[in-house]
KERO-849106 format. One line per 8 residues: number of its first residue (from 0); for each residue x, y, z of C-alpha. Coordinates in pm, whole numbers, plus 50000, padded with zeros to 5 digits. Layout:
NUM	X,Y,Z ~ ...
END
This chain:
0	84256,43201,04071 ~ 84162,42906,04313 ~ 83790,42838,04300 ~ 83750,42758,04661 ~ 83595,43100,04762 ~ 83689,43323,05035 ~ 83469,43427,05330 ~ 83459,43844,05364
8	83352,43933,05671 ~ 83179,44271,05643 ~ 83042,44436,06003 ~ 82871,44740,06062 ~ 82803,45064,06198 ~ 83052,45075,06475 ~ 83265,44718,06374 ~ 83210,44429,06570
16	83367,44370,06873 ~ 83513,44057,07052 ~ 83265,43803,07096 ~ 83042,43871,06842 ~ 82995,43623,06601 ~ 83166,43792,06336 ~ 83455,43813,06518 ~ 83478,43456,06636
24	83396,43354,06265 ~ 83733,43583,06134 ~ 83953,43391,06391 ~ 83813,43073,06348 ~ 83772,42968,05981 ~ 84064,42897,05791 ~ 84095,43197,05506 ~ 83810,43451,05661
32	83935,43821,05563 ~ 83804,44117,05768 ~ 83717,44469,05597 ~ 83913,44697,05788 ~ 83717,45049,05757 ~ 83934,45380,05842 ~ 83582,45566,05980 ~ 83382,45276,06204
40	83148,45575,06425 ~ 83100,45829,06115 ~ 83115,45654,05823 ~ 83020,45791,05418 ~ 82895,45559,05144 ~ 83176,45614,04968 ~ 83423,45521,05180 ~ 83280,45237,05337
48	83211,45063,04967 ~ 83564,45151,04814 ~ 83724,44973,05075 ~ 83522,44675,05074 ~ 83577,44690,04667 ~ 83904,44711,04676 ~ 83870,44403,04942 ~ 83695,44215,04734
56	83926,44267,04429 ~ 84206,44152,04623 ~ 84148,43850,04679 ~ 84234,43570,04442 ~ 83958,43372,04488 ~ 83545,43433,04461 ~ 83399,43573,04781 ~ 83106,43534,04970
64	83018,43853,05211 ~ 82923,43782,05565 ~ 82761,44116,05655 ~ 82628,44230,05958 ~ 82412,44603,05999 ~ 82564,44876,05773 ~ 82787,44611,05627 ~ 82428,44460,05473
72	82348,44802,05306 ~ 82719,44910,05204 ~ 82775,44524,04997 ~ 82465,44579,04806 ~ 82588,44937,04700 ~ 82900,44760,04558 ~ 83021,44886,04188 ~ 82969,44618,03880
80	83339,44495,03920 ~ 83338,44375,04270 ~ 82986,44247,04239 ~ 83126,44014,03952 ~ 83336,43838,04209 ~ 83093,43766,04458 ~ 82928,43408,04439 ~ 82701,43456,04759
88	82602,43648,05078 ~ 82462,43631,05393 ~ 82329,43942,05460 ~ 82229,43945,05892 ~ 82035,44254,06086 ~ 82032,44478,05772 ~ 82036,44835,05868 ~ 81775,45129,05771
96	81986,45391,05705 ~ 81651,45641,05568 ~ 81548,45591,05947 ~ 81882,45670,06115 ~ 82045,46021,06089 ~ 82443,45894,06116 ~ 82338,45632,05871 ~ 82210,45844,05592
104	82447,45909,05361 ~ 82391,45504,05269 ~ 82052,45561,05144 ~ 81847,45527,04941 ~ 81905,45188,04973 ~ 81926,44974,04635 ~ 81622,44796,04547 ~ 81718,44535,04286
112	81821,44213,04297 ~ 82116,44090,04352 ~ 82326,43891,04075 ~ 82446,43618,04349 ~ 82241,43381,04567 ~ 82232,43538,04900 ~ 82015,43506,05233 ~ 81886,43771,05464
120	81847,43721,05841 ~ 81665,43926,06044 ~ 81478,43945,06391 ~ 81112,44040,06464 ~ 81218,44302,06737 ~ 81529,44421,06595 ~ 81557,44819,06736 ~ 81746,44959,06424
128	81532,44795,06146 ~ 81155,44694,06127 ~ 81129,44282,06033 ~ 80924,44445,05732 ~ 81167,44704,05607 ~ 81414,44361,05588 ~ 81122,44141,05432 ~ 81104,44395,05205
136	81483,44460,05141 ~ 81510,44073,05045 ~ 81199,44014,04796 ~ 81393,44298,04655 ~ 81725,44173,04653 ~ 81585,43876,04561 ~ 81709,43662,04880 ~ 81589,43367,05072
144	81435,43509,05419 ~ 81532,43364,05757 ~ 81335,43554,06052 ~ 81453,43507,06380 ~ 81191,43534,06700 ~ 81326,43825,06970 ~ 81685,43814,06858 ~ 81763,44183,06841
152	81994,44277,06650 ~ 82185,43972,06603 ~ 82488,44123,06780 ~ 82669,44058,07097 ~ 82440,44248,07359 ~ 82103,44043,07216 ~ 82346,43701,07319 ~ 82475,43600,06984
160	82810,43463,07047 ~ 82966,43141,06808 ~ 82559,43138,06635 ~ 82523,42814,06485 ~ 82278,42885,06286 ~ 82437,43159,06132 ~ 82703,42895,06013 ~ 82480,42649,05858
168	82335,42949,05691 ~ 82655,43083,05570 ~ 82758,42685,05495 ~ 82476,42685,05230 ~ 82598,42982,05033 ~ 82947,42743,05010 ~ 82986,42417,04777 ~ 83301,42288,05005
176	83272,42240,05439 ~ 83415,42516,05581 ~ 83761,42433,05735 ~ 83859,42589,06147 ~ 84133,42627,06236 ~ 84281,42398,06509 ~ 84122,42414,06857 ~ 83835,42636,06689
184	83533,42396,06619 ~ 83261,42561,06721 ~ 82966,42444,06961 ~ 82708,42340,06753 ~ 82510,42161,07049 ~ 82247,42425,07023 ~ 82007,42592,06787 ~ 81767,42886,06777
192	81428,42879,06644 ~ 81307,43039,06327 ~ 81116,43044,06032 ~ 81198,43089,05682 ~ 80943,43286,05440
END
C-alpha cells in the first residue's frame, strides 16, 4: 500500500456540477477519485455512506475526504473500517440535515470527534446551515475552524470556481505538494479573506 494518500472527493446533496471547485479539483490533481452516488436528488444515509465506504476501501493508499454539503455529514457517519483509512479531511459548507426535510434521514448528526486531523470551512451567511450549527459541528468533531465572510455556500452560484484557499487548506491535511496534471495549475493570484477560530 503506497503511503502517498489519495484525495476523495466527496460532494453533496445534488453532486457538484462543472465549475465548481470540486469538480475542477477531480480533473486537475493527479490521483483525485470522485464518489459516484446512484441517488444524487433523494438520497438515504445508508446508501450514500456504503458507497463512499466501499470508496474508501478501494483504494490502495490512505485517503483524505474533500467534502462539500451532505458529503460533510455522510464522511463523518462512516463505519470503523473506512474511518481507519482516512488520515485527514476537509470538511466545506457542512449541511444541517435536522433543518432540511430531504436531508433527514442523515441525522442526527454525529457529535464526536473525529480520529483524523480534519478542518471545517464554513461561511457566515451560508442559506442551508447557520455559521453556529458548523462552529458547533467542529468543536465537536474536534476540527480546526476556517469561517469565511458572505461566501454562501461555498458552491458554484456564491462564485467559488478553482478556490485557492480551499487548496492550501486541503494542502495542509497532505505531507507531500499536491501534483496537477499538465496544463492544470491553478490560479493562485488571488485569495479570500477569513478568519480562523
Amino acid at each position: 500500500m503506497s503511503s502517498i494518500p489519495k484525495l476523495l472527493i466527496v460532494p453533496g446533496w445534488r453532486d457538484s456540477g462543472p465549475g465548481h471547485w470540486q469538480s475542477l479539483w477531480a480533473e486537475s490533481i493527479v490521483g483525485a477519485v470522485r464518489v459516484q452516488q446512484d441517488n444524487w436528488v433523494s438520497p438515504t444515509r445508508s446508501a450514500w455512506v456504503n458507497r463512499i465506504a466501499e470508496t474508501v476501501l478501494a483504494q490502495d493508499a490512505p485517503v483524505v475526504l474533500v467534502a462539500h454539503s451532505l458529503g460533510c455529514i455522510a464522511c463523518t457517519h462512516l463505519p470503523a473500517e473506512a474511518v481507519a483509512r482516512v488520515q485527514g479531511a476537509l470538511l466545506v459548507a457542512p449541511a444541517d440535515p435536522e433543518r432540511r426535510a430531504p436531508l433527514v434521514d442523515f441525522s442526527p448528526v454525529p457529535y464526536q470527534a473525529l480520529p483524523y486531523r480534519s478542518v471545517v470551512v464554513a461561511s457566515a451567511n451560508d442559506p442551508y446551515c447557520p455559521v453556529r450549527t458548523a462552529g458547533a459541528y467542529a468543536r465537536s468533531w474536534g476540527s480546526e475552524f476556517v469561517r469565511l465572510q458572505n461566501a454562501g455556500h461555498i458552491n458554484i452560484e456564491s462564485g467559488f470556481g478553482e478556490w485557492p484557499l480551499g487548496l492550501a487548506l486541503l494542502q495542509s491535511l497532505i505531507p507531500t505538494p499536491l501534483a496537477f496534471h499538465a496544463r492544470a495549475e491553478p490560479n493562485t493570484s488571488h485569495t479570500l479573506e477569513f478568519q480562523t477560530v
